[in-house]
VEXVO-647346 format. One record per residue (C-alpha): x negated, y negated, z. Coordinates in nm, 4 decimals, padded with zeros to 6 digits. Last residue first. Layout:
+----------+----------+----------+
:        u :        v :        w :
+----------+----------+----------+
:        X :        Y :        Z :
...
+----------+----------+----------+
***
This chain:
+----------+----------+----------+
:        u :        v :        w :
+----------+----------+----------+
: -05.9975 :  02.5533 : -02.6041 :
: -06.1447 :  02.1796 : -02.5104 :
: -06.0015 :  01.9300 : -02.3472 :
: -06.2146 :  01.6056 : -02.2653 :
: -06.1097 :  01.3846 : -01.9579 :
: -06.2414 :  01.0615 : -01.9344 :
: -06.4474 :  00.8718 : -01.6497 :
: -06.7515 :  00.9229 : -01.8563 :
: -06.6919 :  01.2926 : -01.9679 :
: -06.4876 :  01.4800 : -01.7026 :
: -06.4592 :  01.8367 : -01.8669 :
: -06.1083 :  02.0380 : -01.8553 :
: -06.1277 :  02.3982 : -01.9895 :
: -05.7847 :  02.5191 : -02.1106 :
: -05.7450 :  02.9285 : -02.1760 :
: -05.6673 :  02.9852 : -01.8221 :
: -05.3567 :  02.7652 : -01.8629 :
: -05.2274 :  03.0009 : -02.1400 :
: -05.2841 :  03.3065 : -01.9071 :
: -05.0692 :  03.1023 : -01.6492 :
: -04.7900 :  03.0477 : -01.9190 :
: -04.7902 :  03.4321 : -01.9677 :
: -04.7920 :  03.5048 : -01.5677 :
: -04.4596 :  03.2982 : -01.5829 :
: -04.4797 :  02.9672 : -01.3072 :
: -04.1742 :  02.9307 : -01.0372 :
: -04.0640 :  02.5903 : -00.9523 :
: -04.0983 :  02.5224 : -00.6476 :
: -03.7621 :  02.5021 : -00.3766 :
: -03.8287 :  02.2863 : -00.0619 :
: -04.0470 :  02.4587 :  00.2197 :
: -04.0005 :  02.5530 :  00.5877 :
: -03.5992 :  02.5735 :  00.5609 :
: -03.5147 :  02.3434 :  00.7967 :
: -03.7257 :  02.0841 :  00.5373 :
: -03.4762 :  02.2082 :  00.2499 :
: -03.1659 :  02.1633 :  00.4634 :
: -03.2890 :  01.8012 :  00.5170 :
: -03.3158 :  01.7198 :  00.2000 :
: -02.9702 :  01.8766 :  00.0924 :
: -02.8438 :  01.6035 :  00.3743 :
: -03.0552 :  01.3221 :  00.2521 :
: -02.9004 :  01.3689 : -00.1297 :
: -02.5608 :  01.3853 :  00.0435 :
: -02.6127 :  01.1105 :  00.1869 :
: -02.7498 :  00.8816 : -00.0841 :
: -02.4582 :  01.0039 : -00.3007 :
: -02.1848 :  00.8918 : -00.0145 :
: -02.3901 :  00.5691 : -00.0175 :
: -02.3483 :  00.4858 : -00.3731 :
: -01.9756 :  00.6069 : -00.3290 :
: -01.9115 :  00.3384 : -00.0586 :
: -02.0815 :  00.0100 : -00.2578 :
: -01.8856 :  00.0932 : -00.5594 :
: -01.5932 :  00.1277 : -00.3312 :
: -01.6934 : -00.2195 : -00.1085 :
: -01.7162 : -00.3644 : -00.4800 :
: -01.3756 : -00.2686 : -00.5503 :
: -01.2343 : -00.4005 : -00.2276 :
: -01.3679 : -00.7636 : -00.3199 :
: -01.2028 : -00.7947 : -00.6358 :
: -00.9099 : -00.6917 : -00.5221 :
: -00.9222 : -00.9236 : -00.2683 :
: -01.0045 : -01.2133 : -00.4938 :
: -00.7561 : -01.0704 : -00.7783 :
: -00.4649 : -01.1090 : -00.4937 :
: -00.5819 : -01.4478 : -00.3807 :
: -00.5187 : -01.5970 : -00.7202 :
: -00.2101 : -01.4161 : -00.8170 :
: -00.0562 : -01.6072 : -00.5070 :
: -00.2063 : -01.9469 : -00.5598 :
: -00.0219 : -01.9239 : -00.9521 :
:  00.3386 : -01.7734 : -00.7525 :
:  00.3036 : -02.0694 : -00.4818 :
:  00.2577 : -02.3048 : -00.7625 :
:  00.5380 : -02.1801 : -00.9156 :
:  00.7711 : -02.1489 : -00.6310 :
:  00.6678 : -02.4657 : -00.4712 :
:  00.7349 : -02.6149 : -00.8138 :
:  01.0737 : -02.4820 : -00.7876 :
:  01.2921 : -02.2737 : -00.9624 :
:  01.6828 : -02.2011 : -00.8863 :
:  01.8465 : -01.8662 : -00.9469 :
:  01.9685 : -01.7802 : -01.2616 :
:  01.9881 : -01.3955 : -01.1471 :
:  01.8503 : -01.3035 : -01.5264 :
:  01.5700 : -01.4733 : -01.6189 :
:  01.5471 : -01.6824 : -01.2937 :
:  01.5497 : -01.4212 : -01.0638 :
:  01.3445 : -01.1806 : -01.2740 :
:  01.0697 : -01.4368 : -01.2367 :
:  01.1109 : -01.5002 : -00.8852 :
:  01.1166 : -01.1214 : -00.7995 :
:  00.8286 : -01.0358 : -01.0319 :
:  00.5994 : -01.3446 : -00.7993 :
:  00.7802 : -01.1981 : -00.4541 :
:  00.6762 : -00.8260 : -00.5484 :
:  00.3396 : -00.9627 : -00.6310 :
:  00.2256 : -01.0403 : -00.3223 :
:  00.2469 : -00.7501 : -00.1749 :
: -00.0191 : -00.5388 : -00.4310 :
: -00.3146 : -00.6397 : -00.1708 :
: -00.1169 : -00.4025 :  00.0750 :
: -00.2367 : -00.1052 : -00.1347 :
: -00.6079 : -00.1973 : -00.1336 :
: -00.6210 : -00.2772 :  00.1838 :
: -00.5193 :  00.0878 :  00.2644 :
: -00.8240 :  00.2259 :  00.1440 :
: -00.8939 :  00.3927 : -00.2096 :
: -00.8144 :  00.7180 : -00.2651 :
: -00.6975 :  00.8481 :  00.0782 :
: -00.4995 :  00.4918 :  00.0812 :
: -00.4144 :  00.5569 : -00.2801 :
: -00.2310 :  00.8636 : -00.2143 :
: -00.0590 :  00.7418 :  00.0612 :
:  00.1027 :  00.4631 : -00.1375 :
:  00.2103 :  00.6863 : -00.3702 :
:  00.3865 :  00.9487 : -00.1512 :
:  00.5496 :  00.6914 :  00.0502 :
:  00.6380 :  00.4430 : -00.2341 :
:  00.8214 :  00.7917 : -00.3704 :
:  01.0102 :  00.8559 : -00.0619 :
:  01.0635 :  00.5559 :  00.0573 :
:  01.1037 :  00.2721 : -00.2168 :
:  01.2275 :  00.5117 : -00.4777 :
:  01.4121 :  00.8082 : -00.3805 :
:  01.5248 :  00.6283 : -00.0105 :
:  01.5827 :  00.2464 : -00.1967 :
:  01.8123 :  00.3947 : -00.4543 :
:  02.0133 :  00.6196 : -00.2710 :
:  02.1347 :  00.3730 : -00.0398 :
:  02.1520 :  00.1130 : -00.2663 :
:  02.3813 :  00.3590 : -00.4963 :
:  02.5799 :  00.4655 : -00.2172 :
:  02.6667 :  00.0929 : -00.0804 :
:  02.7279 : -00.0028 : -00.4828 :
:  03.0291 :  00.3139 : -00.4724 :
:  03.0872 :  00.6595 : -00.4599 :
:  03.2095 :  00.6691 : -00.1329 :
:  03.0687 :  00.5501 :  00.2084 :
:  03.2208 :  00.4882 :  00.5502 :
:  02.9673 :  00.4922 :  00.8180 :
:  03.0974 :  00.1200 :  00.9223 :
:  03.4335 :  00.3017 :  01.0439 :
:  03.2152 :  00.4947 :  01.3451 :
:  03.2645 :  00.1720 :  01.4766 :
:  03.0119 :  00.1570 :  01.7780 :
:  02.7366 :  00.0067 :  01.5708 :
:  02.4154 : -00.1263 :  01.7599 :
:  02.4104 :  00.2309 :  01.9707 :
:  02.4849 :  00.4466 :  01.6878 :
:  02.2598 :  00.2649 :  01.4572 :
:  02.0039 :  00.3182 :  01.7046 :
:  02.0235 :  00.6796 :  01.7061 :
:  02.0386 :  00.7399 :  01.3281 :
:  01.7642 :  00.5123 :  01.3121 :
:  01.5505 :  00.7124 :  01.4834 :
:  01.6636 :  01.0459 :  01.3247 :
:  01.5922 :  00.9282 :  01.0168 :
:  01.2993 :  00.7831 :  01.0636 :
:  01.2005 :  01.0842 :  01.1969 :
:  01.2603 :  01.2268 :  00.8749 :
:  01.1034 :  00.9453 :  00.6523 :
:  00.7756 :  01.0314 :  00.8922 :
:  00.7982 :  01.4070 :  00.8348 :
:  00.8011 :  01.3716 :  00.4752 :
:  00.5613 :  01.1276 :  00.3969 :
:  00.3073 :  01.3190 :  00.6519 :
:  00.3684 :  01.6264 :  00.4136 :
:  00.2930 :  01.4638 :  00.0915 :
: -00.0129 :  01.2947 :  00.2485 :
: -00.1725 :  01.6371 :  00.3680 :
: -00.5095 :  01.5000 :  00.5086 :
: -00.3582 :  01.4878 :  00.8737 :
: -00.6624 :  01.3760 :  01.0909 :
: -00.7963 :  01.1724 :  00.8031 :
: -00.4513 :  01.0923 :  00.7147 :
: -00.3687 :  00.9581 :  01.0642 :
: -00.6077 :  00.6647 :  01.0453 :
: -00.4508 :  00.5217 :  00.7118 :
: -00.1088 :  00.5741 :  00.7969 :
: -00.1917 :  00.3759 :  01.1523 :
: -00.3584 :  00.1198 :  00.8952 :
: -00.0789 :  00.0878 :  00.6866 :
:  00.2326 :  00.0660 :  00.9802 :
:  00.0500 : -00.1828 :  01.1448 :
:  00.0915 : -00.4171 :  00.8112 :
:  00.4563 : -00.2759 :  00.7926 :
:  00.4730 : -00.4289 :  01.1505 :
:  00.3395 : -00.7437 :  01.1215 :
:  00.5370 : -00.7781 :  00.7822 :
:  00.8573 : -00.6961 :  00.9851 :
:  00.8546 : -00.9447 :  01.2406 :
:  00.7196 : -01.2515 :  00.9999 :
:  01.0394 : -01.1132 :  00.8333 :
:  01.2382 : -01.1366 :  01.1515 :
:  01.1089 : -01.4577 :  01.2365 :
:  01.1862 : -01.6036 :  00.9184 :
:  01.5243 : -01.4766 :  00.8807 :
:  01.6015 : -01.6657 :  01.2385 :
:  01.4379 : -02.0162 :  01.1447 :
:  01.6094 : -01.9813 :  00.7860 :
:  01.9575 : -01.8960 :  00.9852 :
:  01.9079 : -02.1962 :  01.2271 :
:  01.8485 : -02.4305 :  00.9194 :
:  02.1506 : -02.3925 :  00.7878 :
:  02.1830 : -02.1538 :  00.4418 :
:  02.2987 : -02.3657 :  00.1270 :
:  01.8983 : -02.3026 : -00.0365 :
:  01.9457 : -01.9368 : -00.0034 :
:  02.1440 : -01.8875 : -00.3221 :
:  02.3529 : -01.6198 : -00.3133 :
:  02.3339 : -01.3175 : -00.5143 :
:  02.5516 : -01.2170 : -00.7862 :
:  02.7215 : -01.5385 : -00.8345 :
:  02.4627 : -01.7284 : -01.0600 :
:  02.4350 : -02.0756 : -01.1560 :
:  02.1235 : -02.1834 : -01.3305 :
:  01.8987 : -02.4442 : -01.1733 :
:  01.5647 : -02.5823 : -01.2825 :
:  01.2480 : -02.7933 : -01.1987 :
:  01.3717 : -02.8654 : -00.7949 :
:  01.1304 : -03.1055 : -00.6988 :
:  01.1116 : -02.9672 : -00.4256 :
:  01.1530 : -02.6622 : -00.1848 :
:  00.7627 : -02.6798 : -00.0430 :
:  00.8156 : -02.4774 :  00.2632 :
:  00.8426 : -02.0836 :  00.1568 :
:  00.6359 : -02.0792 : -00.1512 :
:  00.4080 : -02.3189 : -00.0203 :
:  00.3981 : -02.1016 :  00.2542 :
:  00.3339 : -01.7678 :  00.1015 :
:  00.0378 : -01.9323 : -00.1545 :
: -00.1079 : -02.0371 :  00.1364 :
: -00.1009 : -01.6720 :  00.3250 :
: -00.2490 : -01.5669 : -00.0309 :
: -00.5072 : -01.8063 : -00.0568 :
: -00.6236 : -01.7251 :  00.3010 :
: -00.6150 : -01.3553 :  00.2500 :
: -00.8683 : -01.4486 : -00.0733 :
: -01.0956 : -01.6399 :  00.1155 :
: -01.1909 : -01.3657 :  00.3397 :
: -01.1587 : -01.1004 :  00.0440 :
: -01.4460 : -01.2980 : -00.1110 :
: -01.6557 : -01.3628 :  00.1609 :
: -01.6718 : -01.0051 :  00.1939 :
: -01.7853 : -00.9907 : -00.1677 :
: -02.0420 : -01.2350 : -00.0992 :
: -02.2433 : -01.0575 :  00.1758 :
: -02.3245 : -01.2129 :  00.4504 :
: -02.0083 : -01.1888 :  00.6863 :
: -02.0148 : -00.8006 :  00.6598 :
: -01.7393 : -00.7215 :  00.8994 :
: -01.6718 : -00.3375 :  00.7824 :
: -01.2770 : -00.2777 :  00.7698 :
: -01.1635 : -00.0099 :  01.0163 :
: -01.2894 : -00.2100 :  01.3306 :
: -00.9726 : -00.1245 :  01.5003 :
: -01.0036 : -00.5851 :  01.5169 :
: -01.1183 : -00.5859 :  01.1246 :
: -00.8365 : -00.3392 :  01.0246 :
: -00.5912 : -00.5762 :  01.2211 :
: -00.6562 : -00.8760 :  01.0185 :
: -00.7316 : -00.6981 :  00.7058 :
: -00.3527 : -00.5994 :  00.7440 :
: -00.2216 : -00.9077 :  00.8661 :
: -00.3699 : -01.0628 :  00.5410 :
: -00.2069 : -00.8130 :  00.3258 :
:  00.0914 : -00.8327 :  00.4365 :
:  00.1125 : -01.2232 :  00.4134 :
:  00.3636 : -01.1802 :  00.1256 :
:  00.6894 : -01.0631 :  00.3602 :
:  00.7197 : -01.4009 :  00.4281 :
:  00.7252 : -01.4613 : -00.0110 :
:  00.9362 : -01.1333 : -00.0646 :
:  01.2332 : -01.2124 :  00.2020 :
:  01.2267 : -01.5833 :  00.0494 :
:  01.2527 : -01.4286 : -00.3223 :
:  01.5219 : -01.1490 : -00.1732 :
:  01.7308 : -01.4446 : -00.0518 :
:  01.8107 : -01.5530 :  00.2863 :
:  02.0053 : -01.4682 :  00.6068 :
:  02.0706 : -01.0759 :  00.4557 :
:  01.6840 : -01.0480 :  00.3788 :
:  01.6478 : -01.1412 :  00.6897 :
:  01.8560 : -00.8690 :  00.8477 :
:  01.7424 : -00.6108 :  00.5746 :
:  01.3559 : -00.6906 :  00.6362 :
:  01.4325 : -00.6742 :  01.0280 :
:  01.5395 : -00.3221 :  01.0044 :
:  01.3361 : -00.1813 :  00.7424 :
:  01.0249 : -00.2934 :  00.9418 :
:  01.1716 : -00.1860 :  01.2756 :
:  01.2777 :  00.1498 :  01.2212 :
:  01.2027 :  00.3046 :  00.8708 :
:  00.8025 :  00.1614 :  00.9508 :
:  00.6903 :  00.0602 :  01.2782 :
:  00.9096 :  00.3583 :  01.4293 :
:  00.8667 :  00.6294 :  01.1827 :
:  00.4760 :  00.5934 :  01.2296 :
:  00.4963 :  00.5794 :  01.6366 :
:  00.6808 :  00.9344 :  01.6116 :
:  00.3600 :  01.0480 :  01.2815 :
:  00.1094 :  00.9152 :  01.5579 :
:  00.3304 :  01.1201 :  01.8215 :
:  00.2870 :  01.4456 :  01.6030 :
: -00.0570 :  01.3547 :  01.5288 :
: -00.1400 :  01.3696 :  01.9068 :
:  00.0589 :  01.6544 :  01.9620 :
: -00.1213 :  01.8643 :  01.6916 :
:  00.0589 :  01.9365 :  01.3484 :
: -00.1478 :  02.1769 :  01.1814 :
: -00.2593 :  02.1431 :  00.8111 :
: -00.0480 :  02.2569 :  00.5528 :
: -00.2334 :  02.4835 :  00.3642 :
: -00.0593 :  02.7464 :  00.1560 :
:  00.3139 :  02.6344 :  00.1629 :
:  00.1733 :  02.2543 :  00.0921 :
:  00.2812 :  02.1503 : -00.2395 :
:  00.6164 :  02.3614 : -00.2042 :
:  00.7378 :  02.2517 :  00.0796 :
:  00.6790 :  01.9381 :  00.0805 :
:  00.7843 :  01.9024 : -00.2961 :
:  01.1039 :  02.0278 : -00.1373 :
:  01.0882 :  01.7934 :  00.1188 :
:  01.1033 :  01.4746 : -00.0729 :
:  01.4127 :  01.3839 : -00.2037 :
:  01.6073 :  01.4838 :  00.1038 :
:  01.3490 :  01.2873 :  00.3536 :
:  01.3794 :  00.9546 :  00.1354 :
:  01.7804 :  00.9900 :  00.1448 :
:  01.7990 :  01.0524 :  00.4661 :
:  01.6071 :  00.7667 :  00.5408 :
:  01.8219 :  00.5436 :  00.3209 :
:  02.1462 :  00.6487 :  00.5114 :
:  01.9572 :  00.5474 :  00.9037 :
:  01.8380 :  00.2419 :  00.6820 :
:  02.1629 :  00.1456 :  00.5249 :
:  02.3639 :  00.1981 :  00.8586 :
:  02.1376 : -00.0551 :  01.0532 :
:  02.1944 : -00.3065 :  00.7955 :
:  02.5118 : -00.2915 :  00.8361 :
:  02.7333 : -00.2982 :  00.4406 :
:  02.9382 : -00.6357 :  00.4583 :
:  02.9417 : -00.7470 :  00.0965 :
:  02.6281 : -00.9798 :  00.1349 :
:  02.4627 : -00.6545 :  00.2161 :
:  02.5476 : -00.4718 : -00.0548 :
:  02.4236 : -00.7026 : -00.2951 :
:  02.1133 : -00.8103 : -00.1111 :
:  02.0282 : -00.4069 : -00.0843 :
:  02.0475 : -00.4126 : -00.5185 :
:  01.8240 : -00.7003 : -00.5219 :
:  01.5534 : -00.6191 : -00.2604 :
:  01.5200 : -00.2040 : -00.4229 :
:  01.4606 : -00.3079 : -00.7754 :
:  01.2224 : -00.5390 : -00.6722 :
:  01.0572 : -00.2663 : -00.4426 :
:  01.0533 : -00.0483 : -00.7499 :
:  00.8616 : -00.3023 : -00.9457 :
:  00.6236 : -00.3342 : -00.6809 :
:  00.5955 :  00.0691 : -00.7319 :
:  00.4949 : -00.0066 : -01.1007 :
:  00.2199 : -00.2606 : -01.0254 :
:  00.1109 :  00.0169 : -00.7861 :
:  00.0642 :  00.3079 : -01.0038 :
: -00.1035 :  00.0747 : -01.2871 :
: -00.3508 : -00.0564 : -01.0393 :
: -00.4106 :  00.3240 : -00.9193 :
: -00.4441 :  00.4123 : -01.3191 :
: -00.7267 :  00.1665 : -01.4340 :
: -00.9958 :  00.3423 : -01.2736 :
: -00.9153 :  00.7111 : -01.4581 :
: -00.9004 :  00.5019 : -01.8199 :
: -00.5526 :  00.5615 : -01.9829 :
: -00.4581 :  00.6856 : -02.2834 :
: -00.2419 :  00.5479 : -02.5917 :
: -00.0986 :  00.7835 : -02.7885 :
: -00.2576 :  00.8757 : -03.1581 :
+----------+----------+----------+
***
């Protein structure tokens, strides 16, 4: 007998996995990076990539009802590619470049607090201050931006060090180039957190996820394309062949564009978009642990202590969204009860249930006597 999963359980199991793929995605970029690959290149090639892989699905998902593209959602879907394959990708590569992909992931960690953040001030997240499950996702963000800087700050004692080549170690950088990474990550998570709750307010104007996927890694495209043009001249640093720049290419549009993009819209229509950000922090918690396993990179208490504070926050928010859910459907039900209510009033009269003429002659049959406060029945 296989093993099945429960319904609730499989949007945490979607988005442990696409963490995974954004693992997959920091160390392979670092590589190619660190070898001279632009930045600016990799996201205009990645982009491509994403919108390759995913418009035949497009296509063929939505070929019967693909809602209308208005000018408004057109320029939400312009604004879209712009937060996101623009200057998110952008500024993640050129940190991630400075540093290491474990630094990258722990800036790149307060996500989910810049997300509630803004979803409280668009007023897209309800500010319920007395309720205890509020409280909760309050204190989690908090634990999680502290879990980010201890992560990023606290560098000692240093607990163990194996050599590796692959990637560099970010503890040799200069000061300078930690001061510039972090303000391009701190950059980049402000945007990607924008990015989420303009996603989330454009699929209830757009409901077709797959399609809004598509045209945003396209635009992308063409954004970057542009820019890339401008920031690199040499037509030389196009150059690719079957080789790591192609793979990293490749891999981060199929996997952390166009499939993150699919999945991650799918749980913001089926959950909220806090909910997908809360998953963040754990890309910097796998990435540490796969860096030491197998990168041999060097582990800190910061790190761990960081990675424990981390885990923390992210079960407190999570927590907290799944109550506001519970909370949500109850009064979905309670409307739509009050809505079939209120049809029945328009109508003069609710349904009754009908009596049969041979029940009635049954009824007739009965004689009820009051007898000292008491009912006797008698045929």
């Amino acid at each position: 007998m296989g093993l099945k999963m429960s319904e609730p359980a499989k949007p945490y199991f979607a988005m442990v996995c696409l963490q995974f793929g954004y693992v997959g995605m920091s160390l392979v970029t670092k590589v190619v990076l660190d070898r001279g690959m632009s930045h600016f290149v990799l996201v205009a090639y990645r982009n491509a990539f994403a919108t390759v892989s995913l418009a035949p699905f497009a296509l063929l998902s939505d070929r019967k009802a693909r809602p209308k593209i208005t000018f408004p959602i057109f320029m939400q879907m312009f604004v879209l590619a712009l937060l996101g394959p623009v200057i998110d990708q952008n500024l993640y590569y050129a940190g991630l470049k400075l540093t290491s992909p474990t630094f990258a992931g722990a800036v790149t960690s307060i996500v989910p607090a810049l997300t509630f953040i803004i979803s409280i001030i668009f007023r897209m997240e309800k500010v319920e201050a007395r309720k205890v499950r509020f409280q909760v996702k309050v204190v989690g963000t908090l634990v999680i931006v502290v879990g980010a800087i201890l992560m990023i700050l606290f560098k000692s004692p240093l607990i163990i060090f194996l050599r590796s080549h692959l990637i560099h170690d970010a503890s040799s950088l200069a000061a300078e180039d930690y001061l510039k990474a972090t303000v391009f990550l701190l950059i980049a998570s402000l945007s990607w957190a924008s990015f989420f709750v303009l996603q989330a307010a454009t699929l209830k104007r757009y409901s077709s996820h797959l399609s809004l996927s598509t045209m945003v890694c396209f635009t992308g495209t063409l954004q970057s394309t542009a820019l890339s043009f401008v920031m690199e001249p040499n037509l030389s640093a196009w150059n690719i062949g079957f080789d790591m720049n192609l793979l990293a290419s490749a891999y981060a549009g199929i996997m952390s564009s166009s499939i993150a993009y699919y999945v991650q819209g799918m749980m913001t229509k089926q959950k909220s978009h806090v909910f997908v950000t809360a998953f963040n922090p754990l890309i910097v918690i796998i990435g540490s642990i796969i860096g030491f396993l197998i990168l041999g990179q060097r582990l800190y208490l910061g790190g761990v202590l960081g990675t424990v504070i981390l885990m923390l926050g992210v079960c407190a928010v999570l927590w907290g969204k799944e109550g506001d859910e519970e909370e949500n459907s109850d009064e979905e039900v309670f409307v739509e009860v009050v809505k079939y209510c209120c049809k029945g009033c328009g109508n003069n009269s609710l349904p009754m249930p009908r009596i049969d003429e041979e029940v009635d002659v049954e009824m007739q049959s009965t004689v009820k006597a009051k007898d000292g406060g008491g009912f006797v029945v008698v045929s």
